[in-house]
C-alpha positions, 0 to 999 in steps of 0.5 A, a space after each residue: 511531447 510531440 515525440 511521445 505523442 508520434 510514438 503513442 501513434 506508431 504503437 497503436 498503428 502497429 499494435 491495434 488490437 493490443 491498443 483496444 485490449 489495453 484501454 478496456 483492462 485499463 477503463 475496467 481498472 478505471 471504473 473499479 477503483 473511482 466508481 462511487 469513491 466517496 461512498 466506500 472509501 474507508 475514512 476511519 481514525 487513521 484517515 482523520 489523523 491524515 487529514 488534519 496533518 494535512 489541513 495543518 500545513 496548508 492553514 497552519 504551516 505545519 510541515 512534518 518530518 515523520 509519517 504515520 505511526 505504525 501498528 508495532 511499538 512506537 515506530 514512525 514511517 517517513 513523510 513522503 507519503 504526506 507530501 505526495 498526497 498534498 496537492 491531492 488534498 488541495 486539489 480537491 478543496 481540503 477533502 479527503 477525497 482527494 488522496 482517495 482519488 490519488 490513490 485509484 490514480 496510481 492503482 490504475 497506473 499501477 495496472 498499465 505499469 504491470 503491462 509494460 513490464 510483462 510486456 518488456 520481459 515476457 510478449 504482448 500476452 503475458 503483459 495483457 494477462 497480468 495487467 488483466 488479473 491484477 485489474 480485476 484482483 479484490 484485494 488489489 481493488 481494495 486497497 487501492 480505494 482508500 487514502 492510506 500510506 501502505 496503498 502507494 506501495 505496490 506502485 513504487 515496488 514494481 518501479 524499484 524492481 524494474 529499476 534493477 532491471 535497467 540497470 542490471 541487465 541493459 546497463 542504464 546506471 542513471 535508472 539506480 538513482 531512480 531506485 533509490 527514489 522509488 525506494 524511499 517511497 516504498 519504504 516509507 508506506 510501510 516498513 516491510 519495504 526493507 524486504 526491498 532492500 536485499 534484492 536490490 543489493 543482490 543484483 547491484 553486486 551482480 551488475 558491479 561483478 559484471 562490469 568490475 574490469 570495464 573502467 568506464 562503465 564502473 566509474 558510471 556505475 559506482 557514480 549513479 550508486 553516490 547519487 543513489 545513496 545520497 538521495 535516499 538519505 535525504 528522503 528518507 534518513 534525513 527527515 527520522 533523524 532530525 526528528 530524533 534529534 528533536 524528540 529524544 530518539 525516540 523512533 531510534 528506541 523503538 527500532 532498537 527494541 523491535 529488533 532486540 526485544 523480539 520475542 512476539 515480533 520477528 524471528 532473525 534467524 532466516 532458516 526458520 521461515 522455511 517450514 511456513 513457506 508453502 503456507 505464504 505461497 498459498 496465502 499469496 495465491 489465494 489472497 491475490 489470484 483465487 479470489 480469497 477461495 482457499 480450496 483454489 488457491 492452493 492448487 493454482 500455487 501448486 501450477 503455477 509453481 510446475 509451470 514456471 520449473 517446466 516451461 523455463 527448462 523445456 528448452 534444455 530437457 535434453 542437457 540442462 544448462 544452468 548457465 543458459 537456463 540464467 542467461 535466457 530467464 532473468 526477468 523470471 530469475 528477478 521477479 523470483 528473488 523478488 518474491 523469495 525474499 519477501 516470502 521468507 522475510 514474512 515467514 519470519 514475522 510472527 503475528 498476523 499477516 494481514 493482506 496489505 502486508 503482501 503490497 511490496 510485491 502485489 504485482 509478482 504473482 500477476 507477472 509469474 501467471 501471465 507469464 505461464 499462461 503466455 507459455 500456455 498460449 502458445 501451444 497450438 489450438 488446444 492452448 488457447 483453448 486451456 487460457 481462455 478458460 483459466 482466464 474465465 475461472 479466475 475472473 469467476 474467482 475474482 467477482 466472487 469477492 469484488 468490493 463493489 458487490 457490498 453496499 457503500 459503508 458510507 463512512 465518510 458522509 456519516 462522520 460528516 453529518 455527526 461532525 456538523 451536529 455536534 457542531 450545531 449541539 455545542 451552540 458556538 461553546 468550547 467542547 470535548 469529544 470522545 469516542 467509543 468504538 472497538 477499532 476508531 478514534 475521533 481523529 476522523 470527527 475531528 478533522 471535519 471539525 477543524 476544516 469548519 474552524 470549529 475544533 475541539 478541545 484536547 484534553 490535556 492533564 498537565 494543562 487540565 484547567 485550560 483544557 477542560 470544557 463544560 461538555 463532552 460529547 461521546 460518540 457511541 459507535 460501539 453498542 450498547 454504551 455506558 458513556 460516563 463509565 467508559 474507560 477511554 481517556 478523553 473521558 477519564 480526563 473530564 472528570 466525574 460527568 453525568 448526561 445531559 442529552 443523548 441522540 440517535 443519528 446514523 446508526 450511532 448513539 451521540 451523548 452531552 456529558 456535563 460536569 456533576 456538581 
């Protein structure tokens, strides 16, 4: 500790104003990930299954061998996700809160971990620039407010591409390990952390060609990969096939289905992604740099795109060296595979593209525009000049959008006021519950339940005479409401009902239904 410590020291007396300009984008990172956290972090279905998993292994000792399930056939991630936000959860008394907060955490990580490495690879103003940009970006902000696996991703991505890296380019074999490490958590966030997966082999190849006649440093090289591949296997192989195993393969079908029976899935011929490519870029630009302002967006991919092809080159326009032009760009040439890849991998995705989809490469675009714009900055007066501007255009941009400007959705008091009324409504007596909403399920309802020891009744056909209570309180999120007809399956399964009371609380109608005789 002293010897980090008298480092720290060393670096802020030698780097004062860069010191100072870090910790203002980081209190800024700060302040827009934790500012009234409670209040607008998102605490929906998804959440509540989160919690209760996590409310299960502390009361109950219920520790898990698969994540959350995903959004495409019945696919399940990993559970590394669960047990990283545990202490979180338990830090924070049993609430919600707490992987919120672990969340903003590593948002703002994430933002320091983006100036170092603009830092390492570029100069003091490219790492500034990008930690900048992307502290401010809404959609960054977004989703690093809120407890859900995709949202610890972009934080493990930058730590796998920065990996390479070390390993790659400096030599440092006990980094490919770490890879493997940091690998595992991205793709057990979400499975577009496979897109991952080619850039590193790509540049584990070029580090073994590199060193292929080197015995000493293949052996060290071919040793780290063992320990690479082994801790990959037990974080991440290991824990879906022995839940496999116990459940009938049933996450080994599911994939095998997602790759063969992809007719509204994925495209695997890779060429075809070429066509959407210019659209991806400036889905990217827009979504991350311009603010969401697509008019903008498109043009700002479009400079950004001659920046990088000119200011990498303009050493050599007079004899182009493309194998100086490799050896003096590596850093640029990574992050550009990086982002390649994951473009054409989308562009091979045939549904919906949604912006948590972007996570496994958020800081990419942030590092190539500190980069350029620190290329900019260095061409006299008049450079500085055209920064400082772009920098106040994008930061326009980007408040034009910042989630802080709407009002708190307030999810998580709300379902903890109907939770506690429901509670009281019952009078101690076994219930059910039900709920009708276009995108939520009771989960979120039903943790608050069971962290006050009062949960209800799941409903189970095979068990329907054990399971089924007297009454069934529905919660109406989703207006106006025919409680008794609805077609949810809590509903069905309680039988033919009729309503005994009905309440308006929070901007939702809540219904005691009872058996009809």
């Amino acid at each position: 500790m002293k010897e980090i410590k008298k480092k720290v020291t060393e670096f802020i007396e030698a780097n004062r104003t860069e010191a100072i300009l870090l910790s203002l984008v980081l209190f800024v990172a700060a302040f827009l990930r934790f500012y009234r956290l409670p209040e607008y972090m998102t605490f929906l279905g998804d959440e509540g299954r989160d919690a209760l998993v996590w409310l299960r292994m502390i009361r109950k000792g219920k520790f898990v061998l698969i994540g959350p399930v995903t959004s495409i056939g019945n696919m399940y991630l990993g559970p590394l996700y669960y047990y990283f936000a545990l202490p979180w959860f338990l830090l924070f008394g049993l609430s919600p809160v707490g992987p919120s907060a672990m969340v903003a955490f590593l948002g703002v990580v994430t933002v320091g971990f983006v100036w170092w490495v603009g830092r390492e690879w570029f100069d003091k103003q490219a790492g500034l620039i990008a930690a900048f940009l992307y502290a401010l970006a809404p959609v960054v902000i977004i989703y690093s407010r809120s407890s859900w696996n995709p949202n610890i991703m972009p934080f493990f991505a930058l730590l796998t591409i920065y990996g390479i890296y070390q390993f790659w380019v400096k030599k440092k074999y006990w980094w490919i390990p770490i890879v493997g490490i940091a690998l595992s958590f991205a793709l057990q966030s979400h499975y577009l952390g496979l897109l991952l997966i080619p850039t590193v082999s790509i540049f584990w190849l070029l580090a073994f060609k590199n060193v292929f006649k080197k015995k000493s440093r293949l052996k060290s090289l071919i040793r780290y990969t063992i320990y690479c591949i082994l801790i990959f296997s037990i974080l991440t192989i290991a824990p879906m096939v022995w839940f496999d195993l116990r459940h009938n393969f049933i996450n080994f079908q599911a994939f095998k289905t997602f790759f063969t029976v992809r007719q509204t899935t994925v495209n695997l011929k890779v060429y075809k992604a070429i066509p959407n490519l210019w659209d991806l870029v400036s889905q990217v630009s827009t979504r991350l740099i311009a603010g969401k302002n697509e008019t903008y967006g498109s043009w700002l991919a479009l400079l950004m795109i001659l920046g990088l092809a000119g200011f990498s080159t303009e050493r050599y326009y007079k004899k182009l060296n493309w194998q100086k032009i490799w050896q003096d760009n590596r850093e640029l040439i990574l992050i550009l595979v990086w982002l390649t890849i994951g473009l054409f991998g989308l562009g091979n995705y045939k549904q919906h593209i949604y912006d948590h989809y972007f996570g496994f490469f958020f800081p990419a675009p942030f590092l190539l525009v500190g980069w350029v714009l620190s290329q900019v900055w260095e061409k006299r007066v008049y450079g500085k000049v055209i920064v400082i501007l772009a920098l106040c255009f994008l930061v326009f941009l980007s408040f034009q959008k910042c989630p802080l400007k709407n009002k708190p959705n307030n999810q998580l008091g709300r379902t903890q006021k109907i939770a506690r009324f429901i509670i009281d409504e019952a009078k101690e007596k076994p219930f059910n519950l039900g709920l009708i909403a276009e995108r939520n399920y009771p989960a979120a309802y039903a943790y608050f339940m069971e962290r006050w020891r009062t949960p209800p009744t799941d409903i189970e056909p095979l068990r329907a005479e054990e399971t089924i209570t007297e009454q069934l309180f529905v919660i109406c999120e989703k207006l106006p409401c025919q409680p008794t007809t609805a077609p949810a399956a809590e509903i069905a399964n309680f039988g033919w009902s009729k309503i005994e009371q009905k309440w308006e609380l929070e901007g939702v109608e809540v219904y005691r239904l009872i058996h009809s005789r």
